[in-house]
MDAnalysis code that builds the backbone (N, CA, C; Angstrom):
import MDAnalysis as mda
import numpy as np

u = mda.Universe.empty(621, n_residues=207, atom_resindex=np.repeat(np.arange(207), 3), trajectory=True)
u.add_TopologyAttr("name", ["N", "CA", "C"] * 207)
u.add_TopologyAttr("resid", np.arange(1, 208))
u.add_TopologyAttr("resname", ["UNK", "UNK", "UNK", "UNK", "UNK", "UNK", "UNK", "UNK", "UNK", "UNK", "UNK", "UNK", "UNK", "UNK", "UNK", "UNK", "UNK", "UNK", "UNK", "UNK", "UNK", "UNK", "UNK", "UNK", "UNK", "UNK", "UNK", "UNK", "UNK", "UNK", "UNK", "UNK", "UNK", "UNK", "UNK", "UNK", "UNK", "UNK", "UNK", "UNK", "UNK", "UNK", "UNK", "UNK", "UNK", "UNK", "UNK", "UNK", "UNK", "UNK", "UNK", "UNK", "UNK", "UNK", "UNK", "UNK", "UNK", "UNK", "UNK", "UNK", "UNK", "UNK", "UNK", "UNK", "UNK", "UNK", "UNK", "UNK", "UNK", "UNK", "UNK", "UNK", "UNK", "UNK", "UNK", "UNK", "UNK", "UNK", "UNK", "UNK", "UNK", "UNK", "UNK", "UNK", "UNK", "UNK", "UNK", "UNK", "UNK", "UNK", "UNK", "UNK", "UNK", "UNK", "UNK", "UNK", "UNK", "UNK", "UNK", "UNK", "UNK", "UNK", "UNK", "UNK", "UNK", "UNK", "UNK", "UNK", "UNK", "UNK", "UNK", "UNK", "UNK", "UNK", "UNK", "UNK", "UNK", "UNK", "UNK", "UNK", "UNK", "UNK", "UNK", "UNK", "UNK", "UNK", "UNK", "UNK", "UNK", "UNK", "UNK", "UNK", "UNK", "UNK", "UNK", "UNK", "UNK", "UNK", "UNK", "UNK", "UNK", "UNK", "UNK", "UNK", "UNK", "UNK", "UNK", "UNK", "UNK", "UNK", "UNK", "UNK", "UNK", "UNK", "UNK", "UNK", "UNK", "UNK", "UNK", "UNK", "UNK", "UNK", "UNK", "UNK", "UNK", "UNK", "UNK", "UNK", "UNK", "UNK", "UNK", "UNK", "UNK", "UNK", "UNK", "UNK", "UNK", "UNK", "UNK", "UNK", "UNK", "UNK", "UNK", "UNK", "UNK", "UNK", "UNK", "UNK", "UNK", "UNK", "UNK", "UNK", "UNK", "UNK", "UNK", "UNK", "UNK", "UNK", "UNK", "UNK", "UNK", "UNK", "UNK", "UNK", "UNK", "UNK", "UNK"])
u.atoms.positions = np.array([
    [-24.892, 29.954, -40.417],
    [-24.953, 28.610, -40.995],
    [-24.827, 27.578, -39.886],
    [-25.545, 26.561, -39.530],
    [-25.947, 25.766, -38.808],
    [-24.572, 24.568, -39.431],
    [-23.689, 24.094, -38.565],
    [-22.766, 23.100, -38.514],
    [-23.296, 21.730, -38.233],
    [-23.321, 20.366, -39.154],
    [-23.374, 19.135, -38.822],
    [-23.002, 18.893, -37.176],
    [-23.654, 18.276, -36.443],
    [-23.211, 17.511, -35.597],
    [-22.253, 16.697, -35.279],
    [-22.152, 16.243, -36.586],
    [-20.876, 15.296, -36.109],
    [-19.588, 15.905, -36.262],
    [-19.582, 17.250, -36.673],
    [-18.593, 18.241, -36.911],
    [-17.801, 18.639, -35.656],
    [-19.325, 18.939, -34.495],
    [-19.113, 19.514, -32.860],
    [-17.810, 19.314, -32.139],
    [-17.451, 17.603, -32.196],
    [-16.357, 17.012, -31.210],
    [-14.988, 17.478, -32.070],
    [-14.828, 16.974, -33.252],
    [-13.947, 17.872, -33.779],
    [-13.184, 19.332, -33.459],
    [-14.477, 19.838, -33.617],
    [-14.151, 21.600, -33.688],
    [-13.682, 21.904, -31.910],
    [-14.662, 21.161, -30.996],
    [-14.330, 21.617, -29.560],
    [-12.836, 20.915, -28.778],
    [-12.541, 19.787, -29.816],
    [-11.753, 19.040, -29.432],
    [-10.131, 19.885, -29.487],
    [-9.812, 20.479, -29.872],
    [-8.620, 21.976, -29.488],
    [-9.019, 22.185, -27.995],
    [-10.331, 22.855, -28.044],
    [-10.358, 23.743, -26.509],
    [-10.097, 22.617, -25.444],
    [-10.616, 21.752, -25.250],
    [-10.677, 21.005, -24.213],
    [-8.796, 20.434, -23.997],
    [-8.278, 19.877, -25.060],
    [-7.047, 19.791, -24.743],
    [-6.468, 21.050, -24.276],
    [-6.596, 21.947, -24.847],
    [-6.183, 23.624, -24.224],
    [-5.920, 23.872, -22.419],
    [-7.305, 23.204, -22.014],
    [-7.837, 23.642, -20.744],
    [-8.214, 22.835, -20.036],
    [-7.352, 21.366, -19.868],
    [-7.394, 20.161, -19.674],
    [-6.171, 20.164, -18.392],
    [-5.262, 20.838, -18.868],
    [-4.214, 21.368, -17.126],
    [-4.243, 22.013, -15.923],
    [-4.447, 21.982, -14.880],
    [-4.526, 23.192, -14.332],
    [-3.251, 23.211, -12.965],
    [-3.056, 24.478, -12.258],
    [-1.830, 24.299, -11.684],
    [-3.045, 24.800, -10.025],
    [-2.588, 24.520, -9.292],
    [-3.329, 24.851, -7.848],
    [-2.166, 24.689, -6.814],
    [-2.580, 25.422, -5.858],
    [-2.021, 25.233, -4.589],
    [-1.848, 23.546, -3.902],
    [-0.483, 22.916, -3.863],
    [-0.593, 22.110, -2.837],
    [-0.148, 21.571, -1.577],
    [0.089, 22.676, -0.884],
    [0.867, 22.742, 0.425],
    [1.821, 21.772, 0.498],
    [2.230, 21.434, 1.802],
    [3.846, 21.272, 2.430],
    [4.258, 20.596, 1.691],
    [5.358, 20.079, 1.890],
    [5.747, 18.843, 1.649],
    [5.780, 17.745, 1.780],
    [6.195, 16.737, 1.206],
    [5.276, 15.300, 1.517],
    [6.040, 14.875, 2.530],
    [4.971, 13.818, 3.750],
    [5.773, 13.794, 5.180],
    [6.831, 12.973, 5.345],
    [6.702, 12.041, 3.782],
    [7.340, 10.707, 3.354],
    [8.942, 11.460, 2.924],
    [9.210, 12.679, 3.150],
    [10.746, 12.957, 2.491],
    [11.479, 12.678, 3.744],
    [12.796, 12.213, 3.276],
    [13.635, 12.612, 4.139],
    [13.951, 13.926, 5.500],
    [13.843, 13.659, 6.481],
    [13.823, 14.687, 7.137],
    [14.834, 15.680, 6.980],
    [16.332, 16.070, 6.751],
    [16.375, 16.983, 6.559],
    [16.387, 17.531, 5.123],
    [15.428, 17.110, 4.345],
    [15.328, 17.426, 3.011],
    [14.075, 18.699, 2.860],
    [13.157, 18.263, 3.829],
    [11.654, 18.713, 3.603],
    [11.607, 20.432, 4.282],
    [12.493, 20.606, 4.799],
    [12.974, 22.030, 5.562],
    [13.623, 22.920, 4.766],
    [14.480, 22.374, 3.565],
    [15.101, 22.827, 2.227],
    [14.061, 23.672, 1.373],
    [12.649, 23.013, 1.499],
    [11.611, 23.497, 0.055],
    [10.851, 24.367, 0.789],
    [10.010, 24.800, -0.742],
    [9.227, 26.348, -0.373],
    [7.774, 25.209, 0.454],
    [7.225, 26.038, 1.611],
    [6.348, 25.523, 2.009],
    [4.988, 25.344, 1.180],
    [4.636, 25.675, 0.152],
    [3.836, 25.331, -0.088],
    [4.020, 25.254, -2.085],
    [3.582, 24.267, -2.763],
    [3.824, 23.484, -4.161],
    [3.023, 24.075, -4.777],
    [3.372, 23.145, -5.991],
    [2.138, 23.834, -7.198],
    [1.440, 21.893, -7.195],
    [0.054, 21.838, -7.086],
    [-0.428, 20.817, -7.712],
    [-1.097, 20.823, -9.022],
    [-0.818, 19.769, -9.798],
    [-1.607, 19.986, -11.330],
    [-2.078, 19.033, -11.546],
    [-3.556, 19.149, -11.972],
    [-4.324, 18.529, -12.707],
    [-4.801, 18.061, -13.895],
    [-5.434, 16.952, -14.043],
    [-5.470, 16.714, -15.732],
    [-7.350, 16.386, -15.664],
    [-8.094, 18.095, -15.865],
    [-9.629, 17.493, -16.179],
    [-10.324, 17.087, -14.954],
    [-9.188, 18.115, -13.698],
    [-10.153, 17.373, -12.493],
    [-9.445, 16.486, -11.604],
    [-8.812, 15.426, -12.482],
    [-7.636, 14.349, -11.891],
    [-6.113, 14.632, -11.281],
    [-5.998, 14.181, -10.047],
    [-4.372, 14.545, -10.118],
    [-3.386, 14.026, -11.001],
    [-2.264, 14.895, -10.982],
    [-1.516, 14.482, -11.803],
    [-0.030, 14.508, -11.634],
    [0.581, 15.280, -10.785],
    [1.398, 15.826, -9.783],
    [1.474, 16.839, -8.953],
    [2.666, 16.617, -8.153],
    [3.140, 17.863, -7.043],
    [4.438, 18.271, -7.248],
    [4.603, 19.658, -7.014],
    [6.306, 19.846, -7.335],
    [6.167, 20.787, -6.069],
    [7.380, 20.651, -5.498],
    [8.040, 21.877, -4.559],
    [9.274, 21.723, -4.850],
    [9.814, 23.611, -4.971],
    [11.207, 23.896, -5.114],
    [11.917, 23.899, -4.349],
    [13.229, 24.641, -4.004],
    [14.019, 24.595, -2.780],
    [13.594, 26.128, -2.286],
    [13.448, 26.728, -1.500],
    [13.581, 28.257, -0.954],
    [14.831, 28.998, -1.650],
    [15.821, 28.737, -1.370],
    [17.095, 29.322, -1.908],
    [17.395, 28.364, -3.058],
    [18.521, 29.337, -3.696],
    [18.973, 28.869, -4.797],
    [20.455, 28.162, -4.654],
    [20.745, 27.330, -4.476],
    [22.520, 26.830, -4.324],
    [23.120, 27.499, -5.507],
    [24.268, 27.646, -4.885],
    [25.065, 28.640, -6.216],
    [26.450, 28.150, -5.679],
    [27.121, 28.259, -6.831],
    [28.928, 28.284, -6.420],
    [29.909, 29.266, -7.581],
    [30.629, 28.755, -8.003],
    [31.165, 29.004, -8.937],
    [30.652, 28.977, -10.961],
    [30.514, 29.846, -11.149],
    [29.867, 29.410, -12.602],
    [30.716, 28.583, -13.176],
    [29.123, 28.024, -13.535],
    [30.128, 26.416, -15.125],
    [31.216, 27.439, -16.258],
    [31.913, 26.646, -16.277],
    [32.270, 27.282, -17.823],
    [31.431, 26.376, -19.503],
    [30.719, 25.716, -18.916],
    [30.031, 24.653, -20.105],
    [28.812, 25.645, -20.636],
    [28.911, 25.456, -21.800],
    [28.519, 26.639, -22.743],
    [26.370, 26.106, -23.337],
    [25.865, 27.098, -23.044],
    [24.439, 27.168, -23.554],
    [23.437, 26.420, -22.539],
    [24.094, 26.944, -21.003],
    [23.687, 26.489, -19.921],
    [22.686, 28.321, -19.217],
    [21.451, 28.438, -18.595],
    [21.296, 29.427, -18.306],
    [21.021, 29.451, -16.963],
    [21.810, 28.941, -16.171],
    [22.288, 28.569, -14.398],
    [23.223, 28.233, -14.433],
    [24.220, 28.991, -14.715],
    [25.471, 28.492, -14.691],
    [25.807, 28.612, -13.232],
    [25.503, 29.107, -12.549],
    [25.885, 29.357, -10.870],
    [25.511, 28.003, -10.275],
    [24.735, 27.253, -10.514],
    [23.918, 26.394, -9.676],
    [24.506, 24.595, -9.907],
    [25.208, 24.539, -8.583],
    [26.716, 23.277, -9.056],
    [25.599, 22.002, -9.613],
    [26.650, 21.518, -10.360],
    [25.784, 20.365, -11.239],
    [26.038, 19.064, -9.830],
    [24.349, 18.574, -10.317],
    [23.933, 17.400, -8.980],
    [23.144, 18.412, -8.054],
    [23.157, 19.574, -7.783],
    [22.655, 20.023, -6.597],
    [21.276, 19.796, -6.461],
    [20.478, 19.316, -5.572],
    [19.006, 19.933, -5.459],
    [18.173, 20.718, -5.548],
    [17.046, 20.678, -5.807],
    [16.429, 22.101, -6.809],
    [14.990, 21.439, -6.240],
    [14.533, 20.669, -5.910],
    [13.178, 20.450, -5.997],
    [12.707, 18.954, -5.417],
    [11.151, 18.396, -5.290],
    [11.085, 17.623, -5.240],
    [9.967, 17.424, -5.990],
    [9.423, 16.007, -6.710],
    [8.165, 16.051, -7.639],
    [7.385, 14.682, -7.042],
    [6.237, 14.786, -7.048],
    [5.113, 13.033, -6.989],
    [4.273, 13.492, -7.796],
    [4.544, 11.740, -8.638],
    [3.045, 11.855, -9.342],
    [2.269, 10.755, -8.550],
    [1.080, 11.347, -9.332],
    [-0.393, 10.329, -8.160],
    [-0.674, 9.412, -8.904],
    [-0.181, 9.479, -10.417],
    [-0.400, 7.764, -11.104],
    [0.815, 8.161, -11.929],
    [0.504, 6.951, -12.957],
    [1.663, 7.128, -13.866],
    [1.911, 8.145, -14.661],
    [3.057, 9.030, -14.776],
    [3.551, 10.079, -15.347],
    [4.255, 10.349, -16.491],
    [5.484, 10.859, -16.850],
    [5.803, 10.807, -17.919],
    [7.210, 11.744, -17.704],
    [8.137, 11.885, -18.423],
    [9.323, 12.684, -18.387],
    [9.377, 13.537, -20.001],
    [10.672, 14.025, -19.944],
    [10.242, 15.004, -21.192],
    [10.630, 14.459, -22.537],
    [11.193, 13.195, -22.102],
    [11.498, 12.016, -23.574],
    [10.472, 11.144, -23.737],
    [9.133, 11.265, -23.293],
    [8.493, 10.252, -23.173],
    [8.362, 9.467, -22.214],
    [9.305, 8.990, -21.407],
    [9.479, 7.858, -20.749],
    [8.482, 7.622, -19.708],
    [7.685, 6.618, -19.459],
    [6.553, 6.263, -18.374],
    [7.255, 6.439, -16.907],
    [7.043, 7.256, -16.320],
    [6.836, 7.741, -14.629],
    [6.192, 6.562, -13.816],
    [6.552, 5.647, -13.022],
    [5.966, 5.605, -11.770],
    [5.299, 6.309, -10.932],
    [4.118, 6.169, -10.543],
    [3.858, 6.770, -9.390],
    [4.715, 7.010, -7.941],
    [4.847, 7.982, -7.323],
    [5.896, 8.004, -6.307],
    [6.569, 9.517, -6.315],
    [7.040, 9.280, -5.387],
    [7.812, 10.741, -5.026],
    [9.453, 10.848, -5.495],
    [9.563, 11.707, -5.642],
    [11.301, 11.727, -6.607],
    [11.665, 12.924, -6.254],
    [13.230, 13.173, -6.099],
    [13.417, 14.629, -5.864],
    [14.316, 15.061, -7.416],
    [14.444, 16.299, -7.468],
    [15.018, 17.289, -8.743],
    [16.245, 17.445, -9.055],
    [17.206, 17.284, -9.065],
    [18.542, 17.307, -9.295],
    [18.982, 17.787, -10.482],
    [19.434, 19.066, -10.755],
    [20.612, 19.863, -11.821],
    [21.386, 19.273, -12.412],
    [20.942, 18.904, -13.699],
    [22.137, 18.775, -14.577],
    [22.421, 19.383, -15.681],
    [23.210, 19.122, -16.756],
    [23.358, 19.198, -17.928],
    [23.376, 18.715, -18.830],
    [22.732, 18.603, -20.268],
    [22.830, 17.706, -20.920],
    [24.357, 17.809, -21.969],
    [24.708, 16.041, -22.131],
    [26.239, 16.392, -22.794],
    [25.832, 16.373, -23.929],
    [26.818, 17.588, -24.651],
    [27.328, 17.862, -26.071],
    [27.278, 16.949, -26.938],
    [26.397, 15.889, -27.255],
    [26.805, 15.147, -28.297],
    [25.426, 14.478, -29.131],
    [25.560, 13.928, -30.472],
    [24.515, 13.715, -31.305],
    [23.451, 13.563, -30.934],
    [23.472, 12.037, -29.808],
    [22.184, 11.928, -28.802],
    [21.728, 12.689, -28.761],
    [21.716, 14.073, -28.219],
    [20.699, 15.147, -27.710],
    [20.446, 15.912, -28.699],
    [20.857, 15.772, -29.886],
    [20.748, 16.901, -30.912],
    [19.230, 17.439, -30.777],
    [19.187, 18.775, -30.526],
    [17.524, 19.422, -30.896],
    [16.199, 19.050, -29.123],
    [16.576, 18.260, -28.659],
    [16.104, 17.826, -27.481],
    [15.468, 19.363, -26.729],
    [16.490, 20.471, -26.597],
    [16.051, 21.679, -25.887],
    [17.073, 22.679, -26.132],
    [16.544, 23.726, -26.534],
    [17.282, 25.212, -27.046],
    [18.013, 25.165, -25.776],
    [18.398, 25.018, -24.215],
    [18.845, 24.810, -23.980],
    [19.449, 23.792, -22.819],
    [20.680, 23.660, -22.338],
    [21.437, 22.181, -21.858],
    [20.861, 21.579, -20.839],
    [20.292, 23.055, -19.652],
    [19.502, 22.599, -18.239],
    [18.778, 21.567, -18.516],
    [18.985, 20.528, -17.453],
    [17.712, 19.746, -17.126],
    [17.252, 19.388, -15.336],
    [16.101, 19.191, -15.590],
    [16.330, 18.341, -13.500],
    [16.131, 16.916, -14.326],
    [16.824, 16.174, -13.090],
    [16.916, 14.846, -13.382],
    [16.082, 14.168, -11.951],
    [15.015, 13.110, -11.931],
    [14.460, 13.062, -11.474],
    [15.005, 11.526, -10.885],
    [15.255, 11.412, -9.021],
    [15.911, 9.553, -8.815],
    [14.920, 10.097, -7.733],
    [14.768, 8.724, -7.170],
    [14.046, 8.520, -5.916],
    [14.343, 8.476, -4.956],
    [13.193, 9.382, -4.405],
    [13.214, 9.966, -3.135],
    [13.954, 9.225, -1.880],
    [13.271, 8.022, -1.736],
    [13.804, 6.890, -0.994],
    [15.434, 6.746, -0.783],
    [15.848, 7.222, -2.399],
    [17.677, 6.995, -2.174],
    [18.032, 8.305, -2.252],
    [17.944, 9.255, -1.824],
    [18.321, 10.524, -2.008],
    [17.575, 11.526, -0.880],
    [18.677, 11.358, 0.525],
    [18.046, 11.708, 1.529],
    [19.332, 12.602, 1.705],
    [20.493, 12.954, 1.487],
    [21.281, 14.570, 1.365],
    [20.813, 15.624, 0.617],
    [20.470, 16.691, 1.003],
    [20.295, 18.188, 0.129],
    [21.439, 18.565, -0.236],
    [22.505, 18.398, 0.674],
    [23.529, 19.517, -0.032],
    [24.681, 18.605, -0.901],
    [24.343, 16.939, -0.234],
    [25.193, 16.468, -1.550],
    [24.795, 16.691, -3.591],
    [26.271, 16.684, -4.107],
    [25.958, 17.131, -5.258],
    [26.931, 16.078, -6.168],
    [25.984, 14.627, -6.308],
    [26.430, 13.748, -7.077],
    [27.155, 14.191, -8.288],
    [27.966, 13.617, -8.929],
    [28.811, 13.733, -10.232],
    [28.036, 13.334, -11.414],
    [28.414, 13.694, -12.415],
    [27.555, 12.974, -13.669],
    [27.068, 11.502, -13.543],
    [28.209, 10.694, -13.367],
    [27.657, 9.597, -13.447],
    [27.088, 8.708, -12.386],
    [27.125, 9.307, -11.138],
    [26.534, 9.383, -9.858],
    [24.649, 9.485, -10.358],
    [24.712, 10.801, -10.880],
    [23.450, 11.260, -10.725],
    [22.560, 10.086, -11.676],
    [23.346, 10.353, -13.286],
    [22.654, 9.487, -13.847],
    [22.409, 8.019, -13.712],
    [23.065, 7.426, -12.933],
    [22.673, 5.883, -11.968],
    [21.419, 6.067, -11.128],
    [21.287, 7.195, -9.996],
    [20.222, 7.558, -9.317],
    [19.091, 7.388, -10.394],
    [19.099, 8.270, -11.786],
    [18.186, 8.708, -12.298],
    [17.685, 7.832, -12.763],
    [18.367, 6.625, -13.457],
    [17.732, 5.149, -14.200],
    [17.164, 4.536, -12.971],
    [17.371, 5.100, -12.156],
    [16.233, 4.221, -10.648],
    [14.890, 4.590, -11.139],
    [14.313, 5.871, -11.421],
    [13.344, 6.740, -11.535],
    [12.622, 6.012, -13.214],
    [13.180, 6.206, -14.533],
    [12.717, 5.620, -15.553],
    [12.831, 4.226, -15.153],
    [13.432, 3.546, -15.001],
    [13.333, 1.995, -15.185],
    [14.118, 1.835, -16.587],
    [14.685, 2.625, -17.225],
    [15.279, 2.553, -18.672],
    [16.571, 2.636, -18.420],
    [17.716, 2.873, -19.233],
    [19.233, 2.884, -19.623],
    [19.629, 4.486, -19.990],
    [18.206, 5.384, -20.026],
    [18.235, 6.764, -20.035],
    [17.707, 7.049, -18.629],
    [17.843, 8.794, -18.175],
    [17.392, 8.775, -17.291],
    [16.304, 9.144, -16.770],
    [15.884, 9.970, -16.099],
    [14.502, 10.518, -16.059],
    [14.618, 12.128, -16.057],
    [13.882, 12.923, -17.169],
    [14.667, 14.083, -17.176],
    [13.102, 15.091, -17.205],
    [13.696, 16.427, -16.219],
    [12.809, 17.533, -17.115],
    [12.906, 18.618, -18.167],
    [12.862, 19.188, -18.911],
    [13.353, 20.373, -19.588],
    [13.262, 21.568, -18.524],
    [14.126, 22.227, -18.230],
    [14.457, 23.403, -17.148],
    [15.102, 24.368, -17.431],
    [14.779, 25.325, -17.472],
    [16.258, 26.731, -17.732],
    [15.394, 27.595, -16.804],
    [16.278, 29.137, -16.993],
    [16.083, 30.580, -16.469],
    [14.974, 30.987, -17.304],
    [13.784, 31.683, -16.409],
    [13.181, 32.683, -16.854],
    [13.128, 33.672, -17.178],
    [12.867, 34.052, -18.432],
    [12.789, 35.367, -19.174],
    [12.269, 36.182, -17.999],
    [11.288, 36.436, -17.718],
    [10.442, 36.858, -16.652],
    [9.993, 36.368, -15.532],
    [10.016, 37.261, -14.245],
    [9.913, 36.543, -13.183],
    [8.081, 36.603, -12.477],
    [6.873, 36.878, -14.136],
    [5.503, 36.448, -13.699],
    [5.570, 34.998, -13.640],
    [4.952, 34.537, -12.381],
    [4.890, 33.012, -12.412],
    [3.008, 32.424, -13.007],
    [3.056, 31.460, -13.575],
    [1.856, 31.149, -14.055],
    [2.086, 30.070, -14.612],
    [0.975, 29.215, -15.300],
    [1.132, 27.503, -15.511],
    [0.548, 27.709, -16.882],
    [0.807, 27.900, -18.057],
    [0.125, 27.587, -19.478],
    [1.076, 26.889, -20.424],
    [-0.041, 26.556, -21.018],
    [0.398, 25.716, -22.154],
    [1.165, 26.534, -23.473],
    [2.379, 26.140, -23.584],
    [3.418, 26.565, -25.053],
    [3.724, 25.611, -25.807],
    [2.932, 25.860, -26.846],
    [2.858, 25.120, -28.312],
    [2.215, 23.617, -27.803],
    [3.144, 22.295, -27.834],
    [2.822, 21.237, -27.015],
    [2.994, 20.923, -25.552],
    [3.895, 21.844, -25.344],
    [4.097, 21.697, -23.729],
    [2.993, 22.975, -22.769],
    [3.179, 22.037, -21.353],
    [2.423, 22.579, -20.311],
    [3.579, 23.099, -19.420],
    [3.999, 24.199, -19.127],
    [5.217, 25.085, -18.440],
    [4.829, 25.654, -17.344],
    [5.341, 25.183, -16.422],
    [5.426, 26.423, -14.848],
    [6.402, 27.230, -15.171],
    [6.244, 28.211, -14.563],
    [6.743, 29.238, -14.586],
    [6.751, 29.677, -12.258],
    [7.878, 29.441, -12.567],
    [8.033, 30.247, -10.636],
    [8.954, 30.710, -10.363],
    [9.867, 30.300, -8.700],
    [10.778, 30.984, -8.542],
    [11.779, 30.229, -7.618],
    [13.272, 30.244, -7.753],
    [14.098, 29.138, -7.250],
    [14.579, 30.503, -6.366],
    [14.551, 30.593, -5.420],
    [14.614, 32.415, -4.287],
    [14.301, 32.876, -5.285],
    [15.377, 33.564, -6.065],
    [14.840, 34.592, -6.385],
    [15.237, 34.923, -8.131],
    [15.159, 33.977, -8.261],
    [15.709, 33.800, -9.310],
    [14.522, 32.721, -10.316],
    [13.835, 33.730, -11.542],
    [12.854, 32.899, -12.686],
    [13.227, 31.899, -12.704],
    [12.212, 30.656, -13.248],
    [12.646, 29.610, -13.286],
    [10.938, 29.157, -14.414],
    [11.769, 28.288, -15.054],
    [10.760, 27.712, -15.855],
    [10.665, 26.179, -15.921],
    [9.659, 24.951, -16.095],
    [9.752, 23.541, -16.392],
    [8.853, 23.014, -16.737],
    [9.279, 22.410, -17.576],
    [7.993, 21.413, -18.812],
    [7.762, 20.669, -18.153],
    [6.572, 20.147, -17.689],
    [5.751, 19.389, -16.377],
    [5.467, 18.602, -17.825],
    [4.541, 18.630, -18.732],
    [3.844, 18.127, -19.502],
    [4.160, 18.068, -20.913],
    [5.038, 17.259, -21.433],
    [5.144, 17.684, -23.146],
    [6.524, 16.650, -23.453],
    [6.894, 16.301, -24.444],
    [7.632, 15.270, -25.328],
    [8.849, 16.291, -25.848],
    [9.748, 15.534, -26.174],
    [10.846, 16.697, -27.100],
    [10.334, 16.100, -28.286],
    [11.041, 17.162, -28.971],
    [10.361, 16.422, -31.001],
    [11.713, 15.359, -31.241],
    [12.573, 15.453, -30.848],
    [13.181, 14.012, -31.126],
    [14.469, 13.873, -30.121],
])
C-alpha cells in the first residue's frame, strides 16, 4: 500500500531524531585550561555532534580520586571526595544542563557532587551523583575539593541562574563504553581509570 506524502516527514521524523547524535574522537585538551589541570585528563575526549554540527567536548581525568567512602546514602561513588575533579566539558554554542538550563558557550570543568535529600530534587535521578559544571577560568586547582557551598557558588557562575549547572552521573553497570540514546536522553558511557562511568550529555529530568 502506497503511503500519502504528506505522511513521509511524520513517519521518518523518529529516525532522524534517533541518529541526530554522534560521539567522535576529539583529542587533547583544550590549550585554554589551566596548566596544571590539562596533565590531570585522558589525552584524548569524546566530541559530539548534533546532524553534523558541533556540540561539545568532554575529557575525563586519567585516574579516579578516591578517599574515604561517603556514608550519604543512594550515592554510586561513594569513594570519590565530594568537590573533586572528574572532567572537563566545552560547548561550541549554546548548550544545555540536565534541568534544562541554557549553557554558554565556553569551557567548564566537572566537579562531584551530590544531590541533597530534599523535596527540590524529588525524582530528578534514580540516583544522587551529579558533575557540577563552574568555569574553567575560576577553577585552575585539580586537587582542590570545594565544599558544598563552595562548589555550588562556582556552579551559578556556569548557569547564570540561582541553581547550578548540573550533569546526571553515576557508576556503570558495565564497563562497554559507547554513546546512545536511552529513552530521552543521549548517554556516554566510558571510563574514570578504571572504573564505568556513565553521563547524560543530552536530555532534561522529567521534573
Amino acid at each position: 500500500m502506497d503511503l500519502p506524502k504528506a505522511l513521509l516527514p511524520l513517519l521518518l521524523a523518529p529516525l532522524a531524531m534517533f541518529g541526530q547524535y554522534k560521539a567522535d574522537p576529539a583529542g587533547p585538551p583544550p590549550k585554554e585550561l589551566a596548566a596544571n589541570i590539562a596533565p590531570v585528563l585522558q589525552a584524548n575526549g569524546f566530541k559530539i555532534s548534533n546532524n553534523g554540527a558541533p556540540y561539545c567536548e568532554i575529557w575525563f581525568r586519567l585516574t579516579q580520586p578516591s578517599g574515604p567512602n561517603s556514608p550519604e546514602q543512594n550515592v554510586t561513588l561513594p569513594a570519590v571526595p565530594f568537590g573533586a575533579l572528574l572532567g572537563v566539558i566545552r560547548f561550541d554554542g549554546k548548550g544545555s544542563d540536565r534541568r534544562g538550563q541554557p549553557i554558554q558557550a565556553g569551557l567548564y570543568t566537572l566537579r562531584y557532587g551530590i544531590m541533597p535529600m530534599n523535596g527540590d530534587h524529588q525524582g530528578a535521578a534514580p540516583q544522587r551523583d551529579f558533575l557540577l559544571m563552574t568555569p574553567a577560568g575560576d577553577d585552575k586547582d585539580p586537587n582542590s575539593t570545594p565544599n558544598f557551598d563552595a562548589l555550588v557558588s562556582l556552579s551559578k557562575k556556569a548557569s547564570g541562574t540561582p541553581h547550578p549547572a548540573v550533569l546526571s552521573f553515576w557508576k556503570a553497570d558495565s564497563d562497554a563504553p559507547g554513546f546512545s540514546q536511552q529513552g530521552d536522553d543521549w548517554v556516554l558511557q566510558t571510563k574514570l581509570g578504571d572504573t564505568p562511568i556513565a553521563v547524560i550529555l543530552i536530555g532534561t529530568a522529567s521534573s
